[in-house]
NULO-382164 format. One record per atom (N, C-alpha, C, O): x, y, z. Coordinates in steps of 0.05 Angstrom, whole numbers, plus 32768, in hexadecimal, padded with zeros to 4 digits. Example, Ala and Ser with C-alpha at 12.3 -4.5 7.8 and 13.67 -1.06 7.14 Angstrom:
// residues 2
81087F8E809C80F67FA6809C81087FBE809C811D7FBE80A981017FD3808E81117FEB808F81028001809D810C801780A1
// end
This chain:
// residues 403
87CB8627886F87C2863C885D87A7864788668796863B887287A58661885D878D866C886E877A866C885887638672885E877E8665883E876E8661882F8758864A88308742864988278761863F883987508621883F8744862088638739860D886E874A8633886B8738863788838723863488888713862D8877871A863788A386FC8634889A86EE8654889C86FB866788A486D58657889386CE8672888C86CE867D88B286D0869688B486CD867188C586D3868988DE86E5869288DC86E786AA88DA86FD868288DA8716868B88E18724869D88D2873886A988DA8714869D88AD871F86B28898871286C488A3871F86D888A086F986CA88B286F086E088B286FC86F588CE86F6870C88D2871086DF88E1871786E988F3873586F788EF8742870788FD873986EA88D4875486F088CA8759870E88B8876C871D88B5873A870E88B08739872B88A18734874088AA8737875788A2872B873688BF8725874E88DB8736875688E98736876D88F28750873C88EF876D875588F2877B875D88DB8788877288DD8779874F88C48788876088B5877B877988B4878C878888AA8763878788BA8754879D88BF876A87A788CB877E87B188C1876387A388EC877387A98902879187AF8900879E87BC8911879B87A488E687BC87A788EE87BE87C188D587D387CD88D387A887C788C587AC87E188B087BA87FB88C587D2880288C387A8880688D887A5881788E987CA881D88F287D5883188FB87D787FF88EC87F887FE89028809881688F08819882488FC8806881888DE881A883088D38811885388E2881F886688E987F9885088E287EE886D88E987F3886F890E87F58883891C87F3884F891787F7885789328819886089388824886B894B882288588923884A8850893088498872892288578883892C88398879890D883E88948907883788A6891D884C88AD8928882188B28927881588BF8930880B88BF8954880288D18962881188A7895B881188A4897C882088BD898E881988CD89A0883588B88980884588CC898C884988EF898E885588FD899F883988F989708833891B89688839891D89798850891E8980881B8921898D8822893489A6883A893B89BF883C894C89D18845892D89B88859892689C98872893689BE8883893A89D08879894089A2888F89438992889A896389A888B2896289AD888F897789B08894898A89C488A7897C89E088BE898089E68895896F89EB889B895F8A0088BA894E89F088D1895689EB88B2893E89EE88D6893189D788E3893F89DB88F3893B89EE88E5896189C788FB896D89C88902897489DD891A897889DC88F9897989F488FE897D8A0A890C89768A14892089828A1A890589578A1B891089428A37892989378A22893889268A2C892E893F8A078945892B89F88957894289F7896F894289F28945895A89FE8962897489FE8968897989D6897D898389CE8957897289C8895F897089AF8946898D89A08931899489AC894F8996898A894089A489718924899589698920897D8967891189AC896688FE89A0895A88FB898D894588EC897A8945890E8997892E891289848917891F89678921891B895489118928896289328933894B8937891D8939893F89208921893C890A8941894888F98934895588E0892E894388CE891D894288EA8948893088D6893C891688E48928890888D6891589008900892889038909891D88EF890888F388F9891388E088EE88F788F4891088F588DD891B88E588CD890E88EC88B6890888C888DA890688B788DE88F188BA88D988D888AD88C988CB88D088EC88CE88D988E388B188E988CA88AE88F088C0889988EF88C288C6890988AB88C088F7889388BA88FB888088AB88DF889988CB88CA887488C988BE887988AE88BB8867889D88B9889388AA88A58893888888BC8890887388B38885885F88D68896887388E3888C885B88EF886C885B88F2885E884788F38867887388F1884D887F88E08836886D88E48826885B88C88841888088B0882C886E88AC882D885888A4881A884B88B38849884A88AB8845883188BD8837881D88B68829880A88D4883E882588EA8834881488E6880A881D88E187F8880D88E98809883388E287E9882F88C687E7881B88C387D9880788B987F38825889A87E5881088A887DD87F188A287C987E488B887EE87EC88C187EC87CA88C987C787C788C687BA87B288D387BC87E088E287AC87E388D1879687E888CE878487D888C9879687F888B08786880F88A1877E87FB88A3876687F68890878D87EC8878878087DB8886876587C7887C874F87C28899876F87C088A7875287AC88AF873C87BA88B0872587B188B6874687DA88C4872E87EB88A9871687F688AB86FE87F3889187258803887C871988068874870E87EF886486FD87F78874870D87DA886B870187BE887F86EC87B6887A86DD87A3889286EB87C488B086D187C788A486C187E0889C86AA87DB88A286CD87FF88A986BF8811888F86B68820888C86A68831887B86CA8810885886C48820885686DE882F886486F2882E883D86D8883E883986F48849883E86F4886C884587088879883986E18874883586D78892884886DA88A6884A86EB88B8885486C988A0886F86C688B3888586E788B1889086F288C4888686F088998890870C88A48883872988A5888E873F88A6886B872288A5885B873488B88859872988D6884B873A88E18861871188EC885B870F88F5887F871989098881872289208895871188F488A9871C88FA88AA873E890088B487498914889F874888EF88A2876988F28894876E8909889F877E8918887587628912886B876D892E88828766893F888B8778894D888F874B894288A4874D895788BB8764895888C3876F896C88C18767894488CE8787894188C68793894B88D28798896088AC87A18946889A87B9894F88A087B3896088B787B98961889A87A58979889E87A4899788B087A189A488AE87A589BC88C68798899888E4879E89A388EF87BB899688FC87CA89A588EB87C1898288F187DD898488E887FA899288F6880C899B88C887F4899188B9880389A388C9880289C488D5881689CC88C687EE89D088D387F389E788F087F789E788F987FD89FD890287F589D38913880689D7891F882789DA8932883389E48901883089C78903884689CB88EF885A89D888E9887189D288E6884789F188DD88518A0B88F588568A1D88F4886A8A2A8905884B8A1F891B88428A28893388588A24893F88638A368938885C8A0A894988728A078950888F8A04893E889C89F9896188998A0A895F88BC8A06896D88C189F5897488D889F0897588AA89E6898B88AF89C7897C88C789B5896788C589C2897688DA89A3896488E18992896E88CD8979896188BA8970898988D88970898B88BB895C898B88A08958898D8896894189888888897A89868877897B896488708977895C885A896F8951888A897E8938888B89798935888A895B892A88758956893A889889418941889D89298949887E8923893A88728914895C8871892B89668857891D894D88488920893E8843890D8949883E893F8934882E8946891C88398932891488268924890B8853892C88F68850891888F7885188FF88E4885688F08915884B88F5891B884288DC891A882188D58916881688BF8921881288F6891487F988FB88F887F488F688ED87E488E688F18800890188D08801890488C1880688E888AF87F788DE88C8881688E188C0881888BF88C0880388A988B387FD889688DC87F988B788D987E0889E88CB87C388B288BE87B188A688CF87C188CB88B687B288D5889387B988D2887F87AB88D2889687C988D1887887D588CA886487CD88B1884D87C488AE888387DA8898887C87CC887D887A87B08876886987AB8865888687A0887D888287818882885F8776888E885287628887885B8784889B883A877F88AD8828878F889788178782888B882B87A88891881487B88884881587B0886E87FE87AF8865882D87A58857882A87A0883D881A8784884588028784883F8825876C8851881D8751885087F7875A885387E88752884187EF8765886487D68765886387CA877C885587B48783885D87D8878F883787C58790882D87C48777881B87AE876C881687DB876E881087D98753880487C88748880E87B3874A880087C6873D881E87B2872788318797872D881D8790871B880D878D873E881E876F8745880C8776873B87F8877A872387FD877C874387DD8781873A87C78785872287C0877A871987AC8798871387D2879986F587D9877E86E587DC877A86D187CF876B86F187EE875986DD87F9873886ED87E4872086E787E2874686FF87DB8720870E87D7872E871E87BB8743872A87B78712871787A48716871E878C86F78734878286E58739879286F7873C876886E5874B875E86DC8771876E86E78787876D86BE8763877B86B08781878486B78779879E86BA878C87AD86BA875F87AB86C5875E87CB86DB876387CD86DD876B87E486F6876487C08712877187C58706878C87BD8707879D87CF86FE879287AC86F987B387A686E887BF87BE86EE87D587C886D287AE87C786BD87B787E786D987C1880186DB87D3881086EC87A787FA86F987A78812871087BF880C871587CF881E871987C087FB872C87CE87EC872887F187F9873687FF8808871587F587EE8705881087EA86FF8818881786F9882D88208703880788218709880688488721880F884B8722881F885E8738880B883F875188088846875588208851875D881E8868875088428844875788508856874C88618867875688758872872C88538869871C885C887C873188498899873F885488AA872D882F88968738882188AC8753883288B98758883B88D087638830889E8784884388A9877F885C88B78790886488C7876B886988B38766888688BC8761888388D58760889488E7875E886C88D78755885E8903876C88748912876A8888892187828867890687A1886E890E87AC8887891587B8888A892A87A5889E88FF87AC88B38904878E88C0891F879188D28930877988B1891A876688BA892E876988BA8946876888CD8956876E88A1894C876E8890896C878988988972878D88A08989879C8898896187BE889B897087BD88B1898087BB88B3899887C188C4896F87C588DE898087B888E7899587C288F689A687A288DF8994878F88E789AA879188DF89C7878F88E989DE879788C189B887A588AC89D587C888B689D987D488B389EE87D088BD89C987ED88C789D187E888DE89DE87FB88E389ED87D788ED89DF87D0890B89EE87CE89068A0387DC89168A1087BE88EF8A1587B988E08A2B87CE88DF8A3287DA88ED8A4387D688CA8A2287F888B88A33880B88C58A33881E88B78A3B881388E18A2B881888F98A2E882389048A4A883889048A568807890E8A4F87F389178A5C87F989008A7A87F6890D8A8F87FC88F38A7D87F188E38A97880688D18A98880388C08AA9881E88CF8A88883488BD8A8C885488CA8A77886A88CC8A81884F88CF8A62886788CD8A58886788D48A39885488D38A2A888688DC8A34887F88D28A0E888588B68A09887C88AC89F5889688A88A1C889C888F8A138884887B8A20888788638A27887288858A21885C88748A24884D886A8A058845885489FE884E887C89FC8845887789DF884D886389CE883D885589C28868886189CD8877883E89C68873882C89D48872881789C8886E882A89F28866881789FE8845880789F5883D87F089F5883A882489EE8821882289E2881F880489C9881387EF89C88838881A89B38832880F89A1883A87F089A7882987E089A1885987E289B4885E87D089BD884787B789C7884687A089BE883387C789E1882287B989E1880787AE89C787FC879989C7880387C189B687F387B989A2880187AC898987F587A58975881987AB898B882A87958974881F877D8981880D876F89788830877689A08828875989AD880A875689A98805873F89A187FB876189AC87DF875189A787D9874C899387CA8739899287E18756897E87DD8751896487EF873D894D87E887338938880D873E895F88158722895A88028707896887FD86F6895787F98703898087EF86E9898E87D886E8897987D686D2896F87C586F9897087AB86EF896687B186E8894A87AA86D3893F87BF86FB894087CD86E9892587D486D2892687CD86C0891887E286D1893987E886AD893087DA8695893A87DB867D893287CE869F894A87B0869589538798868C893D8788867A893C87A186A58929878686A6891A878886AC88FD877586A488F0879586B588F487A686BF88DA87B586A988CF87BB869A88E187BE86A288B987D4869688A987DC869E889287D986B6888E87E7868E887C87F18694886687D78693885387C58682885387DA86AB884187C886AD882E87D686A8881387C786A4880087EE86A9880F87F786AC87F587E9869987E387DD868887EF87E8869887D487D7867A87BD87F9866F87B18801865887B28807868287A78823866F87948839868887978835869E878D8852868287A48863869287A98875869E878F88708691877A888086AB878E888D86B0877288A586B1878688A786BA879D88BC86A3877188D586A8877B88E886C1877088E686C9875988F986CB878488FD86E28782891386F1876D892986FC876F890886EE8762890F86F7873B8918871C873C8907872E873F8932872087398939873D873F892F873F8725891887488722893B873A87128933874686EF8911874486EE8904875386E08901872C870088EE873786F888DD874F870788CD876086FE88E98747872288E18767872F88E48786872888D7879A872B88FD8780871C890C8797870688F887A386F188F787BB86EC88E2878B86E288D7878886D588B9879386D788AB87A186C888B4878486F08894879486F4889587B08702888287C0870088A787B4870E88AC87D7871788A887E386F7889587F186F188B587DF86EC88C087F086D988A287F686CA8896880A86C1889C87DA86CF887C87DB86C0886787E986CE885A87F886C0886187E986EA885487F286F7885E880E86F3884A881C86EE8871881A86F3887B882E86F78876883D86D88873885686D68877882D86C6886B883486AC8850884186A4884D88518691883E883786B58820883E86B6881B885986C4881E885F86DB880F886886AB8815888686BA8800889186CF880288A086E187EC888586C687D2888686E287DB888086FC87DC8890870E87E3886086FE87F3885E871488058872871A8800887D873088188879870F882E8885871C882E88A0872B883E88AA873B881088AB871B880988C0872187FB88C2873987FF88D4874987E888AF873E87D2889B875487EC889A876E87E3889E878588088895876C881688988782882088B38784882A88B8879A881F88C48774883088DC8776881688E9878A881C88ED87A287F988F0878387E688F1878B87E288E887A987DD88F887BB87E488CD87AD87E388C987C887F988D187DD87F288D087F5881988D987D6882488E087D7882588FB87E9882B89018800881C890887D5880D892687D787FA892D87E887FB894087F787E5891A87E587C5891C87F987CF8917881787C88926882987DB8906881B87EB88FC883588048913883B88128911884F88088926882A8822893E883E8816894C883B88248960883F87FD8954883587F2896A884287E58968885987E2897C886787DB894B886387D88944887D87F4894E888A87F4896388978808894188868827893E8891882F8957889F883D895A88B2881D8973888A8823898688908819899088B68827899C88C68803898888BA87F9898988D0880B897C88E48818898788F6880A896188DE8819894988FA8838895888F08845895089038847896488E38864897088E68860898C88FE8868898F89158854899A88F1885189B78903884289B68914884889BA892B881B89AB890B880889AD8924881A89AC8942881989C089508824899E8946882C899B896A883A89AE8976883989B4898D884C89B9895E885B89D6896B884F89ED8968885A89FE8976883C89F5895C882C8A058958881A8A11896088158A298961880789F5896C87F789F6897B880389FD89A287F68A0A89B1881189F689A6882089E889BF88308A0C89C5882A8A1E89D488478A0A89AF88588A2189B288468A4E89AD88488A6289BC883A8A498997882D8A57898D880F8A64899C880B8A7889A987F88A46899287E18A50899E87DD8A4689B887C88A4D89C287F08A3489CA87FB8A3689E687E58A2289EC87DF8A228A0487DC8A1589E287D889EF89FA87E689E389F287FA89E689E487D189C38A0587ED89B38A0987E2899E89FF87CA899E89F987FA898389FC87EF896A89EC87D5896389F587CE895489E387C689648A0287A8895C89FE879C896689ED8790895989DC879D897F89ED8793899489D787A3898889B98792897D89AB87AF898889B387C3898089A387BD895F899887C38957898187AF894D89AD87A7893089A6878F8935899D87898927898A877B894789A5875F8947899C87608951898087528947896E87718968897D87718976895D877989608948876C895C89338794894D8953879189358943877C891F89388776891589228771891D8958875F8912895387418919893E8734890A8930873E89328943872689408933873B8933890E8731892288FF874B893C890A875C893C88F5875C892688E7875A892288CE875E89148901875788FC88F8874088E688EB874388CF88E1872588F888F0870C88EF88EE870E88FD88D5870B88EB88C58710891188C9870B892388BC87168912889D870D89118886872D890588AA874088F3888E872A88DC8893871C88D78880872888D388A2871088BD889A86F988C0888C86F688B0887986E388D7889286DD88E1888486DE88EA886A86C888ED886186EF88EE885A86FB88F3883B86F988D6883786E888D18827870388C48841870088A8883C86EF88A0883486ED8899881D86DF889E884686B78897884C86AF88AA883386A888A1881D86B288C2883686A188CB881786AC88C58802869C88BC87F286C588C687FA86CF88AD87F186C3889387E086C4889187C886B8888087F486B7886987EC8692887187E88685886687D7868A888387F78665888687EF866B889787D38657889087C6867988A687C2867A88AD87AF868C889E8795869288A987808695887E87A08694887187808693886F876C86A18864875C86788880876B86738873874D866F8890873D8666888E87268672889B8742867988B7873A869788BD872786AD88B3872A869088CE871586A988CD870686BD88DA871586BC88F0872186D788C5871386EF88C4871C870588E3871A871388EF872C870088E986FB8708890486FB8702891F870587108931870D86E9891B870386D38938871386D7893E873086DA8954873A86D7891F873D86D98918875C86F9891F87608700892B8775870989198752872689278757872989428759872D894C876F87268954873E8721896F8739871A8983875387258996875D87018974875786F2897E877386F88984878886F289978796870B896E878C870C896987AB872E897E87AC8732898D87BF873E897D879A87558997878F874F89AD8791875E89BD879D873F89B28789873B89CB878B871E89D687A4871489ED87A7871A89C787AD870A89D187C9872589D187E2872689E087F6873689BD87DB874B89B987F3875B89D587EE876089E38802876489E087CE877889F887D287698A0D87D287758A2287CF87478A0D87D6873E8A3287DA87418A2A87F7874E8A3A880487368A158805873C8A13881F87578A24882887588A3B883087688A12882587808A24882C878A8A41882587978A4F883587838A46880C87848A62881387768A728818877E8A898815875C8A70882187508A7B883787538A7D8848874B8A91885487608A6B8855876A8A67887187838A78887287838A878886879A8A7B886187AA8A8F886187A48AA3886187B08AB4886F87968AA8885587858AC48856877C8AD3887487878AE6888087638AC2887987608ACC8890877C8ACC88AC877D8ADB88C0878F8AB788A487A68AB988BA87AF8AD688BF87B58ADE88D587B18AEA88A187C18B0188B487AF8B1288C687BA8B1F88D787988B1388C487888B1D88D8877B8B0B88F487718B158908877E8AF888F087738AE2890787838ACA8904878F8AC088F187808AC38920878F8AA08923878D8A9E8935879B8AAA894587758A86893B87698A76894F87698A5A894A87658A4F8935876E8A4F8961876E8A2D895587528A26894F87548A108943873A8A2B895087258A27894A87208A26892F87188A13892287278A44892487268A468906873C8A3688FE87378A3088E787518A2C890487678A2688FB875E8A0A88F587648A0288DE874B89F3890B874389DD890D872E89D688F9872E89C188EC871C89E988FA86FE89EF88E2870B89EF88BD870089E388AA872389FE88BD872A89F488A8873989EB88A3873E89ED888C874E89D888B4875F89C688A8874D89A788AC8755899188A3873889AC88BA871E899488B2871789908898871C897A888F870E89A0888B870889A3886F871C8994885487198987883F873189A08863874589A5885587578982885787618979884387588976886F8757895E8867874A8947886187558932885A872D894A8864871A893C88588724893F88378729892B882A87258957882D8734894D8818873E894088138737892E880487568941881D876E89278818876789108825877488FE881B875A89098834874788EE8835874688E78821875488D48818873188F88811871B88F387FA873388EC87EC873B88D487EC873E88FC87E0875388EC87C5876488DD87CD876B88CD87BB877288D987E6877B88BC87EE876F88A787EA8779889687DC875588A687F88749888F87EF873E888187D78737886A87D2873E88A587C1873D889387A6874E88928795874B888A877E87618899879D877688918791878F887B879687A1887687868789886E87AE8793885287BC8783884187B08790883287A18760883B87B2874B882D87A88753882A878B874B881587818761883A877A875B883587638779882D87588778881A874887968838875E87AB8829876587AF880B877287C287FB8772879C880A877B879D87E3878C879187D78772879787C0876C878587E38766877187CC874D878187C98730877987BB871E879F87DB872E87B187D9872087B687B9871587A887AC870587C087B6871A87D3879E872487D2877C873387E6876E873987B98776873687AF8758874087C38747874887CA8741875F87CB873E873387E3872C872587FB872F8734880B871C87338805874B87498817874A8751880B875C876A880E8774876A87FD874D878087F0876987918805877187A28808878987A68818875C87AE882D876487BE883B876D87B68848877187CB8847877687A7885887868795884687A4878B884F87BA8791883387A28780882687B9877C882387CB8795882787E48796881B87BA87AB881187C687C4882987D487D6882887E787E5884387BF87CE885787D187DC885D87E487CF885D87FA87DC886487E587B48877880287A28854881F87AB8857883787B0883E881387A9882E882487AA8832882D87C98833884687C78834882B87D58835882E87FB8850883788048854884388198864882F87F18881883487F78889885087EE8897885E87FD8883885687DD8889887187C38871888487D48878889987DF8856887B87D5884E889087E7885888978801884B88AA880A886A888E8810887088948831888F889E8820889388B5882488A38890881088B0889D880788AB88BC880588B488CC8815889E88C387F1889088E187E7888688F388018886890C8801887D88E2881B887D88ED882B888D88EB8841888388ED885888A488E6883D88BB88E8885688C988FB884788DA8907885588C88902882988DC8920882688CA8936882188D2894D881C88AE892F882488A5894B882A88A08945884B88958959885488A28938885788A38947887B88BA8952887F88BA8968888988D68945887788F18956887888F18967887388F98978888388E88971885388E38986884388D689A1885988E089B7885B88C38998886488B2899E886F88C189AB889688BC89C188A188D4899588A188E6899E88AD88F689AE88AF88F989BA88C5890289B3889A892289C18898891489D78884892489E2887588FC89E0888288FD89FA887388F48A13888088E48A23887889048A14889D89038A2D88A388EA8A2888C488D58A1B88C488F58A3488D688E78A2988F188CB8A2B88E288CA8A3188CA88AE8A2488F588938A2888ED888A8A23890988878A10891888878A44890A887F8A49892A88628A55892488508A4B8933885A8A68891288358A6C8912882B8A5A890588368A4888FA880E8A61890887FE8A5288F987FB8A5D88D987EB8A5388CA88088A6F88D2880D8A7988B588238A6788AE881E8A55889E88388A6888B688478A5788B488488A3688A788568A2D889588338A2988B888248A1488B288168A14889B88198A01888C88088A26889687F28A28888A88038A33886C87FC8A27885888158A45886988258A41884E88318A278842882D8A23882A883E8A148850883F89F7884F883089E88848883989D6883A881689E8884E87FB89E2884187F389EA882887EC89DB881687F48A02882787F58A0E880A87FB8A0487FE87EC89F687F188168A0587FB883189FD87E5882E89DA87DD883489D287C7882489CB87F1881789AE87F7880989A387DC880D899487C987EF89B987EE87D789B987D687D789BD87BA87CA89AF87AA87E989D587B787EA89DD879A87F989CC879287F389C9877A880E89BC879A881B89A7878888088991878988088982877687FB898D879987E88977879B87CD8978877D87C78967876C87C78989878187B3899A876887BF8994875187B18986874287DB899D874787E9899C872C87E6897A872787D98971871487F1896C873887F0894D872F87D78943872F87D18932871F87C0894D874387A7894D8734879C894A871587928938870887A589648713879B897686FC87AD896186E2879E895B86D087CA895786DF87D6894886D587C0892C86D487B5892686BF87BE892286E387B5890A86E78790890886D2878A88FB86BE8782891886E0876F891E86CB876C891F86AD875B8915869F8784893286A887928938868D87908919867B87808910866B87A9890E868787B488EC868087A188D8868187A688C58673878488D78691876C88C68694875D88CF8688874888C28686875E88E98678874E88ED8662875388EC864E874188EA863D876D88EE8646877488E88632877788C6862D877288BD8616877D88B6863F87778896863C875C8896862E8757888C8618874888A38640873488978637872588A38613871488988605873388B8860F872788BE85F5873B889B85E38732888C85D2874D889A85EC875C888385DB874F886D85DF8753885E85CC8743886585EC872F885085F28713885085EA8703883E85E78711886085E886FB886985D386F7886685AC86E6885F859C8716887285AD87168872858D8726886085848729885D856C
// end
């Protein structure tokens, strides 16, 4: 048990569970640049190559629903350490192949190996760290994850660039294996007391969790904040590539800027705390949707990737920002059941966003940057309404708590 460790080795243990946050954003996003190139060499439709995309996000999300109750039965360790061996036998399979749908199966593998590693270690916190240090550590979670969408693409623009698209799974392949050996090197079981696996009562705390309307809303929200990113990593690569005419380097750096930019919303984020919860929501809604339609605006007379970059910066620091407070304050739900909380919360959001990337697919090619940029719109403004809902319902709690 890693509970009874000694304090180096917990502290070496929390340092990859750090390290393994980042694994969903890399198996997401390594590859962007590359989605042009794909359709190419597989002879296949753009949408297919997106829908590769959607297969791992409904994937993972739909296991998370599952996963958080199973880790709360079986521990957290041993099948997070199963799923990295997945990741790396799937990954190099589909270096390997020119199937498009054997690619699609394999990251429907990968999704539910993925969720096995990312749920067990957000558990892992909650397990080992209680009060303002789960909340210190808590309130990291999606600065750390934002590593992913940063570093992936950028390095996929490279490996692109100077070898391949199926270099990118080899990528990810190699950073599963290292991260299985030091785990087990250095990591163990955190659970404190397993619960056995009770369908009526899992039946039970969904229903309950699912009852709490802050929460439910807190996922619809993150849901939302995260496809208006989606909107970018779906079209950015054809857009940029087909449209304003570079190539995946160009295409890895825009991610990458994209990517700092969501870290950022994070980081201000967690420096604005203590600030009221509702105001800090409100705000950040409605700076993200004049953003955007300004930017439509100026599209019918101009469209440069510069301006195009300058404000979809803006524009996802937003959704940083309410990602991260709305994950931070969804994790503090629920104690009593974190692996279960942590999956339905993580599962239902990648859910919500594997049918808006399809959504987002199949509605009609999206060859300009207007194009894009109406998608965003439509994003936002639903993003804003459940806002605006959510505020509503937390203010009205609190006059009842009052009187």
């Amino acid at each position: 048990m890693l509970r009874s460790a000694s304090d180096r080795r917990k502290k070496i243990a929390t340092i990859l569970a750090f390290i393994s946050i980042p694994l969903s954003g890399f198996v997401t996003d390594i590859y962007l640049p590359s989605f042009p190139t794909m359709a190419n060499s597989l002879g296949v439709p753009e949408h297919d190559i997106q829908l590769t995309l959607t297969c791992f996000f409904l994937s993972y999300g739909v296991s998370q629903l599952f996963v958080g109750s199973l880790l709360d039965s079986i521990g957290r360790f041993k099948p997070a350490m199963y799923g990295l061996g997945v990741l790396i036998v799937s990954s190099l399979l589909i270096g390997i192949t020119k199937n498009v749908e054997l690619i699609c199966f394999l990251r429907i593998i990968q999704g539910v190996a993925v969720s096995f590693v990312v749920v067990s270690k957000r558990a892992f916190f909650v397990d080992m760290y209680s009060g303002d240090k789960l909340k210190h550590f808590l309130s990291f979670f999606t600065i750390i994850w934002s590593l992913g969408p940063i570093v992936a693409p950028f390095l996929g623009g490279y490996l692109q660039k100077f070898f391949n698209w199926q270099s990118n799974f080899y990528f990810l392949a190699i950073y599963a294996f290292l991260m299985l050996v030091f785990e087990l090197i250095f990591s163990g079981e955190t659970i404190a007391e397993r619960k056995r696996v009770d369908l009526v009562r899992i039946k039970e705390n969904y229903v309950m969790m699912l009852g709490n309307t802050k929460f439910l809303l807190g996922i619809i929200t993150l849901g939302m904040a995260y496809s208006v990113v989606m909107v970018f990593n779906i079209a950015g690569p054809f857009v940029i590539e087909n449209s304003l005419h570079f190539n995946a380097v160009v295409i890895g750096y825009c991610t990458l800027i994209l990517g700092f930019s969501w870290m950022i919303g994070g980081i201000i984020g967690k420096r604005l705390i203590a600030l009221d919860f509702n105001k800090k929501a409100s705000a950040a809604a409605v700076v993200q949707l004049t953003l955007i339609t300004v930017l439509f605006l100026i599209g019918y007379g101009y469209q440069q990737l510069w301006c195009l970059m300058l404000f979809a910066f803006f524009i996802h620091i937003c959704s940083g920002f309410l990602y991260n407070l709305f994950f931070t304050q969804g994790m503090l739900y629920f104690p009593q059941n974190a692996g279960m909380a942590s999956g339905l919360l993580g599962g239902l959001v990648y859910v919500m966003t594997s049918i808006s990337s399809f959504t987002l697919s199949r509605t009609g090619k999206i060859v300009t940057q207007q194009d894009m940029v109406l998608r965003y719109l439509v994003m936002s403004a639903i993003l804003a309404v459940v806002i605006w809902c959510t505020v509503r319902v937390r203010r009205a709690a609190a006059k009842l708590v009052v009187a």
